[in-house]
C-alpha positions in Angstrom: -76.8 151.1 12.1 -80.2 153.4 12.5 -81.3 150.0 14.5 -80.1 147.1 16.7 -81.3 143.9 16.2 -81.6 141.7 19.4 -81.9 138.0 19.1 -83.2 135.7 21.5 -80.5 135.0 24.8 -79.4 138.4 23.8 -79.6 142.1 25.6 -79.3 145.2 24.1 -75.4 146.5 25.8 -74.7 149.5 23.4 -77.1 151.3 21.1 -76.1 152.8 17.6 -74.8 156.6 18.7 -72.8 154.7 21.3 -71.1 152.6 19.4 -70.9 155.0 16.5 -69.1 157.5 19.0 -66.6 154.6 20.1 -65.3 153.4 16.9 -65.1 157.5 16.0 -62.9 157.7 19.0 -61.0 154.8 18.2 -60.9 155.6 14.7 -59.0 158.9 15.1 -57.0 157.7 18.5 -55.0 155.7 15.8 -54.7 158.0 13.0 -53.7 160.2 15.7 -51.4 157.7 16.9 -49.7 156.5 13.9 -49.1 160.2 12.3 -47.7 160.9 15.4 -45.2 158.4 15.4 -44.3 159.1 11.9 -43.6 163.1 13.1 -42.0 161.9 16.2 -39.7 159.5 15.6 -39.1 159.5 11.4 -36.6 157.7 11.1 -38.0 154.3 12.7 -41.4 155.3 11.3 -40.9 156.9 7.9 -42.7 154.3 6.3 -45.8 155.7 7.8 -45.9 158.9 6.0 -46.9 157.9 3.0 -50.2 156.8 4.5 -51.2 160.5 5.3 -49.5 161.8 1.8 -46.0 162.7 2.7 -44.6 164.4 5.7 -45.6 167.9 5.2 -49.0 166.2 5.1 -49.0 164.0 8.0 -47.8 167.4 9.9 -50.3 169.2 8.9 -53.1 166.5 9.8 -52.0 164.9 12.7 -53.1 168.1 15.4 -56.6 167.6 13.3 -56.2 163.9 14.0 -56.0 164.5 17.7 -58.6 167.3 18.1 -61.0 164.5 16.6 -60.3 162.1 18.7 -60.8 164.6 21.3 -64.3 166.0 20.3 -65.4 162.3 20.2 -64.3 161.5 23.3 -65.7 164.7 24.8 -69.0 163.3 23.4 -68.3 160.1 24.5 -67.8 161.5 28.0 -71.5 163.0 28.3 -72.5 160.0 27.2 -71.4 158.1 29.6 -71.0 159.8 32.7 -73.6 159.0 34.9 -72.4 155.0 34.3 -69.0 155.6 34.9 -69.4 157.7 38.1 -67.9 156.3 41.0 -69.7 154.5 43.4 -69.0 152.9 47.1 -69.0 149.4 45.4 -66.4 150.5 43.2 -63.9 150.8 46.3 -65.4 147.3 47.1 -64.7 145.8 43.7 -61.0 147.6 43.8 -60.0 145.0 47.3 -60.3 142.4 44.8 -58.7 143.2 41.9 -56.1 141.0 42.1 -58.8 138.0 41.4 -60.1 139.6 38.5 -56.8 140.0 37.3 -55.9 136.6 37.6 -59.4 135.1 36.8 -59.4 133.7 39.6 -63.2 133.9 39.7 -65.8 132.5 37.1 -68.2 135.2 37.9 -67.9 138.9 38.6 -69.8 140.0 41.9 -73.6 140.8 42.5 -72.7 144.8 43.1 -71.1 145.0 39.5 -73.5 147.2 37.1 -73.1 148.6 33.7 -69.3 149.6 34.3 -67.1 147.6 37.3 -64.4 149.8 38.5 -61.4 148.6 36.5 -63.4 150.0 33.3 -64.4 153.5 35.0 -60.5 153.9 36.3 -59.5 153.4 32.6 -62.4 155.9 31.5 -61.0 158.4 33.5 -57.5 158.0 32.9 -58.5 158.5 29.4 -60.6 161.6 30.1 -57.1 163.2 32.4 -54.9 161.7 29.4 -57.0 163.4 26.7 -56.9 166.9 28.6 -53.3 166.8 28.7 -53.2 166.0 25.1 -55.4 168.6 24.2 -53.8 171.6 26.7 -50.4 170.2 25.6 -51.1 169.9 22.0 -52.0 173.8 21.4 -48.3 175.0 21.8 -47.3 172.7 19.5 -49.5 173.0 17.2 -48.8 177.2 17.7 -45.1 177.3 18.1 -44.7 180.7 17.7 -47.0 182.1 19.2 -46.5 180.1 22.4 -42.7 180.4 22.4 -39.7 177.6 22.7 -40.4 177.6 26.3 -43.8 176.4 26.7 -43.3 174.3 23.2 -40.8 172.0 25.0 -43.4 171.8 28.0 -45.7 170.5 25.7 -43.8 168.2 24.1 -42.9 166.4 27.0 -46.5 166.4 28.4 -48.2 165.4 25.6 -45.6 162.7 25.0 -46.6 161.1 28.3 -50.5 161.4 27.5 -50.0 159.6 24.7 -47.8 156.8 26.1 -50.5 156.8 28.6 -53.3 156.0 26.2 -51.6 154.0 23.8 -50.9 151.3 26.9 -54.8 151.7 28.0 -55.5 151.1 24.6 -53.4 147.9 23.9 -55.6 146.6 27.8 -58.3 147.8 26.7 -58.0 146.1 23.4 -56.9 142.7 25.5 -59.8 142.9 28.3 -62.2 143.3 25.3 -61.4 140.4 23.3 -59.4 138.0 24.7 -60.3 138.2 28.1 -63.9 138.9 27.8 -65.4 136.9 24.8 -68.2 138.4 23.8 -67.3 142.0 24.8 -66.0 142.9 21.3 -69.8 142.0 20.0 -71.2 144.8 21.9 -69.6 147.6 20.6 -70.1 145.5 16.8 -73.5 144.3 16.8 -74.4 146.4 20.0 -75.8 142.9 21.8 -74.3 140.4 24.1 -75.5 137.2 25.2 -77.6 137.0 29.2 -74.6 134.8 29.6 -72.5 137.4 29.3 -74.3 139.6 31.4 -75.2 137.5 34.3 -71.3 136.5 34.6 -69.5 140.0 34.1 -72.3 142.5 35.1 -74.7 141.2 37.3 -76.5 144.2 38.8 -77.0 145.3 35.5 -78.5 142.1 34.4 -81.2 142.2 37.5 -81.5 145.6 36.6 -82.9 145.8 33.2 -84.7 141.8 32.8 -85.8 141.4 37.1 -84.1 138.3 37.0 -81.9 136.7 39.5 -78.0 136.6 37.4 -76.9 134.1 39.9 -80.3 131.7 40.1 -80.3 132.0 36.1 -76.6 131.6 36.0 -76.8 127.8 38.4 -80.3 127.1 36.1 -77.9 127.1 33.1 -75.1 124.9 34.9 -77.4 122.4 35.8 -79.2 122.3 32.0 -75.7 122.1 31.0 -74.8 119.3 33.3 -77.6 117.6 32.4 -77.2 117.9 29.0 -73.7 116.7 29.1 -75.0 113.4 31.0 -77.3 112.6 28.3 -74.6 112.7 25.7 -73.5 109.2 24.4 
């Protein structure tokens, strides 16, 4: 992964230390997730235990779990935060939400760069989510020396951090796959297709090739028309 190789029709979306730093977020996220199921509810999850080497083990791994996923994330965040800063065209993109929602339209709007706003709320709900987890993780972690107090705090907050990111996890999981194909080659092979890019990110596509995503996108219709004339 010391290189990304981009084919022709492609464009380079990811490059290697990003998508090394999102599958080592993703990575610990469910180790994190699943040892913590295991600790939190052990009687519907016992089976998990085992995984981690009993439950003494999975106890004693799961806070490490979590503070990887954190420190990845936290990496993740300087990576990315000039492209997911907010941006008046966000608001715009937010008024029709319901559309992209629904799919209601074929192609995202000319305004929509790297990141459109849907992606950059769930960033940041991840970035809030992952504070939590961390600030509300310590006690735990500490008992002690935090008291039964702030302990039962904790709980409860980081229970609802968690809940939080497992159900932007299972979208974003959905939005990268089934509702975007092609997405889920980005953050594999680091590339996706001009196709891709002139119908879900536009301004990022006349950004980085000076091309016009919407004349390129009808140039492609019409050879695709055209082809599909021709066919016996």
């Amino acid at each position: 992964m010391s290189r990304t190789i981009v084919h022709d029709g492609e464009l380079l979306r990811h490059p290697p230390a990003t998508r090394v730093l999102h599958w080592a977020v993703a990575i610990f996220f469910v180790l994190a997730l699943l040892s913590g199921f295991a600790i939190y509810t052990p009687w519907l999850y016992h089976w998990l235990t085992p995984l981690f080497g009993g439950g003494p083990a999975t106890r004693a791994l799961h806070p490490w779990f979590s503070l990887g996923f954190v420190v990845a994330f936290a990496a993740q965040l300087a990576n990315w935060a000039r492209p997911m800063s907010w941006t008046p065209d966000d608001r715009r993109w937010l008024r029709h939400l319901k559309e992209y929602i629904s799919n209601a339209e074929s192609l995202e709007p000319d305004y929509v760069d790297f990141f459109n706003a849907g992606q950059k709320l769930y960033f940041w709900l991840i970035v809030a989510s992952a504070a939590i987890f961390l600030v509300s993780g310590v006690p735990l972690w500490f008992p002690r020396t935090f008291g039964s107090t702030l302990t039962a705090f904790g709980f409860v907050l980081h229970d609802v951090a968690a809940l939080l990111m497992l159900v932007g996890f299972i979208i974003h999981i959905y939005e990268g796959t089934a509702a975007q194909p092609g997405t889920f080659q980005s953050m594999t092979r680091g590339t996706v297709t001009k196709r891709w890019a002139w119908t879900h990110h536009p301004a990022w596509y006349r950004r980085i090739t000076g091309r016009d995503p919407r004349a390129d996108y009808q140039a492609a219709v019409e050879r695709e028309g055209g082809a599909a004339r021709r066919a016996p």
